[in-house]
C-alpha positions in Angstrom: 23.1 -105.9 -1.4 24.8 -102.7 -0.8 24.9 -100.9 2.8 25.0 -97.5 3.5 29.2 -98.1 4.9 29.9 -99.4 1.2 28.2 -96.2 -0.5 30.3 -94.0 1.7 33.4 -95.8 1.2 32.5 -95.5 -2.2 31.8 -92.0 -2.2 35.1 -90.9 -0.7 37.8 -93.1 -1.1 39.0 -91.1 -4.1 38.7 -88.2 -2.5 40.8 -87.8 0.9 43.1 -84.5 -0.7 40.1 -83.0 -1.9 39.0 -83.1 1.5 43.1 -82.5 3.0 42.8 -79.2 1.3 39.2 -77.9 1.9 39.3 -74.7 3.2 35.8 -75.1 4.9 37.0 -78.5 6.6 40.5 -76.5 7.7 39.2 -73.5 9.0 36.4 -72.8 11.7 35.5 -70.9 14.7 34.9 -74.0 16.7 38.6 -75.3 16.3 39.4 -72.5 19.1 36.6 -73.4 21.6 37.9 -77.3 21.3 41.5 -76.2 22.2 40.1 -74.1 24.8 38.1 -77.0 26.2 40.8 -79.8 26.0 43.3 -77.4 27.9 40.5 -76.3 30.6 40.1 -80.2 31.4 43.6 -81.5 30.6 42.0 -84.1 28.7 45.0 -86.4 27.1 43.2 -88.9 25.1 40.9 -87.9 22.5 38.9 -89.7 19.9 38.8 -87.6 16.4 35.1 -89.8 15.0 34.8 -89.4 11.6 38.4 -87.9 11.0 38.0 -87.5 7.2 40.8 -85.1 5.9 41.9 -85.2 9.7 41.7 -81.3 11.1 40.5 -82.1 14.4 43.4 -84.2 14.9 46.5 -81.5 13.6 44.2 -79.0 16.1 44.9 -81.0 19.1 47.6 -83.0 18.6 50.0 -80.8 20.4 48.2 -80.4 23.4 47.1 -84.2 24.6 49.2 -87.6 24.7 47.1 -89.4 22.1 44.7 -88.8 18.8 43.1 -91.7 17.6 42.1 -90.9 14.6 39.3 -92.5 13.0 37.0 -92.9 10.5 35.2 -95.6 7.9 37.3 -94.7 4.1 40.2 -96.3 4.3 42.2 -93.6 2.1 41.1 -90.9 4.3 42.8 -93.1 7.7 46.2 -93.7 5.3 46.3 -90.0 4.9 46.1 -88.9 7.9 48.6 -91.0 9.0 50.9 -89.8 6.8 50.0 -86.4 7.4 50.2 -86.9 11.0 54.0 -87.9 10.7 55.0 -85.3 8.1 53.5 -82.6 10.4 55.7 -84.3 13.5 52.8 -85.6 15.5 54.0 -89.2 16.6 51.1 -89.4 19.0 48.9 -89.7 16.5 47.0 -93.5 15.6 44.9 -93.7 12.4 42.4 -96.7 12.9 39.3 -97.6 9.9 36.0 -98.6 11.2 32.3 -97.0 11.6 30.9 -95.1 14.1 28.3 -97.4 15.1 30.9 -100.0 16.5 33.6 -98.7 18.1 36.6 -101.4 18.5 37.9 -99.9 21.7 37.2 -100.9 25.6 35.0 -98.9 28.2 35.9 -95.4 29.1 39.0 -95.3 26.8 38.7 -92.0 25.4 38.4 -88.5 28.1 37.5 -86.5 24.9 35.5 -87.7 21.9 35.0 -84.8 18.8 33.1 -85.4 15.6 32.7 -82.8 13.0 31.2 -82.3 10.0 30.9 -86.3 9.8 27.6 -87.3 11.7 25.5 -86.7 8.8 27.0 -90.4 7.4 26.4 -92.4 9.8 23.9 -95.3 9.4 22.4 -94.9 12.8 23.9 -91.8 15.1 21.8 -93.5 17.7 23.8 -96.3 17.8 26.7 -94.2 17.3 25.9 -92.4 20.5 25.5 -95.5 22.7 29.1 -96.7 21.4 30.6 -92.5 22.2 29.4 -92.6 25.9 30.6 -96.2 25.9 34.0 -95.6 25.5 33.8 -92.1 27.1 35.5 -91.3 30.3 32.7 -90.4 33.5 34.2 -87.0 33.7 34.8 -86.9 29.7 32.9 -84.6 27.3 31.9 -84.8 23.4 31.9 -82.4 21.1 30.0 -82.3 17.9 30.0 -80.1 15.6 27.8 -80.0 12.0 25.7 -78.9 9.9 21.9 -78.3 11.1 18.8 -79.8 9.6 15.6 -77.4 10.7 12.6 -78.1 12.2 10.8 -76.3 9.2 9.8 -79.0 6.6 10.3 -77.0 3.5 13.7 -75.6 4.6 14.8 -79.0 5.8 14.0 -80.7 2.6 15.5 -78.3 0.3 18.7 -78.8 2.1 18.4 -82.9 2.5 17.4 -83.0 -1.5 20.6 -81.1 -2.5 22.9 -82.5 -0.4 22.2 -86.0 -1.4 22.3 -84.6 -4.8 25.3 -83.7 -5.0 26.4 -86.9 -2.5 24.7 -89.6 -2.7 25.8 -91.2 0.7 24.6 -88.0 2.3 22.2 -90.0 4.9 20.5 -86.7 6.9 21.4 -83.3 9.0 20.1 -83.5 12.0 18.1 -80.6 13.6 18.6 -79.0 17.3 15.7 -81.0 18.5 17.3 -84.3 17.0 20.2 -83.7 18.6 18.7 -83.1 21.7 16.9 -87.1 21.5 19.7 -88.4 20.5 22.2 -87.2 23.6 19.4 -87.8 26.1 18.4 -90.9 25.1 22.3 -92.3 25.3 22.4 -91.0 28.6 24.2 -87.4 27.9 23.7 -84.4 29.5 23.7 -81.3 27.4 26.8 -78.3 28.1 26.7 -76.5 25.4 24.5 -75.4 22.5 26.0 -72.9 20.0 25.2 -72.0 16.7 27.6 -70.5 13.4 27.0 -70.0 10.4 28.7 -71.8 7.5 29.5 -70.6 3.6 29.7 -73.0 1.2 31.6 -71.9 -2.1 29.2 -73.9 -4.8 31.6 -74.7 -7.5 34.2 -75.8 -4.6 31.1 -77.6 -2.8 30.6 -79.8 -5.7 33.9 -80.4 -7.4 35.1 -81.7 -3.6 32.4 -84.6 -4.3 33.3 -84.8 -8.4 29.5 -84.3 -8.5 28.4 -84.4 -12.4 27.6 -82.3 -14.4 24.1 -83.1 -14.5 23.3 -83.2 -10.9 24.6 -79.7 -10.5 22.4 -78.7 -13.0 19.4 -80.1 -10.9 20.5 -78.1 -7.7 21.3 -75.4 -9.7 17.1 -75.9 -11.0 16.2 -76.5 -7.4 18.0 -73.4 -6.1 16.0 -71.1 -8.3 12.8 -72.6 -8.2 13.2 -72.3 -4.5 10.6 -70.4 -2.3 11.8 -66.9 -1.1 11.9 -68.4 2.7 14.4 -70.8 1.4 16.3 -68.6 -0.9 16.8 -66.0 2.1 17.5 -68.8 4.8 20.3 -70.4 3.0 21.6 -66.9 1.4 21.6 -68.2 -1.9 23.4 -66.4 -4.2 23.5 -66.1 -7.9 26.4 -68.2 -8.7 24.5 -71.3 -6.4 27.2 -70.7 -3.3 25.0 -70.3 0.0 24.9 -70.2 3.8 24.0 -73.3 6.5 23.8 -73.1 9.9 25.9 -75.6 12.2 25.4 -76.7 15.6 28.5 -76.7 18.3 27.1 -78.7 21.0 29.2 -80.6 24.3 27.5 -83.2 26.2 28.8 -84.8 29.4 28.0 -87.9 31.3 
């Protein structure tokens, strides 16, 4: 029987410099507000969850002791830490696991960020027991990804295509899911910001190697689309379109 960890690794472990060179993964608003945020608490030991092509780790490197970072493909942990040590960050550990069961002790990490990865895990509720296990008391999270909606037919138009194109896509989560799942791990809620995301559609899909035929069907789906979706997601007539994504902190 396969588990959702096997379909991800599946999914990606071809496709770590596809996700090295992404300009959305490289670039972002929010990589300012996390310096900004390390600096302000002097926090030297961070936790980059669901590392992937490993920007959140060559963002802070430089300014803390120690990056683990971390994340379930093993290809995606071998290149960042080769990246790491091209780039001159010797403070950097690359470690494979899943979210859901850290292998580190209590209160190990002052700063734990995970972007644009949440939407894999098997159980982010599980996830967010094991992130404020390992967090420090005065440590913070930061996530950072793209946003279901509390609207049905917007949130299903977004859920269909995304598993579409990726079939170990597992679910965006909205504000108010977010919200549960901090509470209910014991978080208190900083910071709630919202951005806005563009997504390229021929880069979008070619990142995944999604065929030919499944871009066809969320091509289908885009134009069939009601206009509330259509103006929502700014979809435009070459299939590239607009998300929203959450920036949220949470404390102990």
């Amino acid at each position: 029987m396969t588990t959702q960890h096997q379909v991800n690794q599946q999914q990606y472990q071809d496709k770590s410099q596809a996700y090295l060179n992404s300009h959305v993964h490289a670039q972002g608003i929010e990589f300012q507000k996390i310096q900004q945020l390390i600096q302000s608490h002097q926090f030297q030991k961070v936790l980059d969850l669901g590392c992937g092509g490993g920007h959140v780790t060559y963002q802070v490197a430089a300014l803390v002791d120690e990056v683990v970072a971390y994340d379930l493909t093993p290809s995606m942990v071998e290149l960042v830490s080769t990246q790491a040590k091209q780039r001159g960050f010797e403070n950097v550990i690359a470690q494979q696991g899943a979210a859901e069961k850290l292998p580190f002790i209590d209160q190990r990490f002052d700063c734990v960020i995970t972007r644009y990865s949440a939407h894999h895990w098997q159980s982010v509720a599980q996830a967010m027991h094991e992130i404020y296990r390992v967090l420090t008391q005065d440590g913070k999270v930061i996530i950072v990804d793209i946003l279901g909606n509390s609207n049905p037919v917007i949130d299903t138009f977004f859920q269909t295509i995304e598993m579409i194109r990726d079939p170990s896509h597992v679910r965006n989560y909205s504000l108010e899911e977010w919200m549960h799942f901090a509470e209910y791990a014991g978080f208190k809620v900083e910071t709630v910001a919202k951005q806005r995301l563009d997504l390229d559609f021929q880069s979008w899909t070619e990142r995944m190697q999604t065929p030919e035929y499944a871009i066809t069907t969320i091509r289908d789906l885009q134009i069939k689309a009601s206009e509330l979706v259509q103006r929502y997601y700014q979809i435009k007539a070459d299939g590239s379109f607009s998300s929203e994504v959450a920036y949220i902190v949470l404390s102990k």
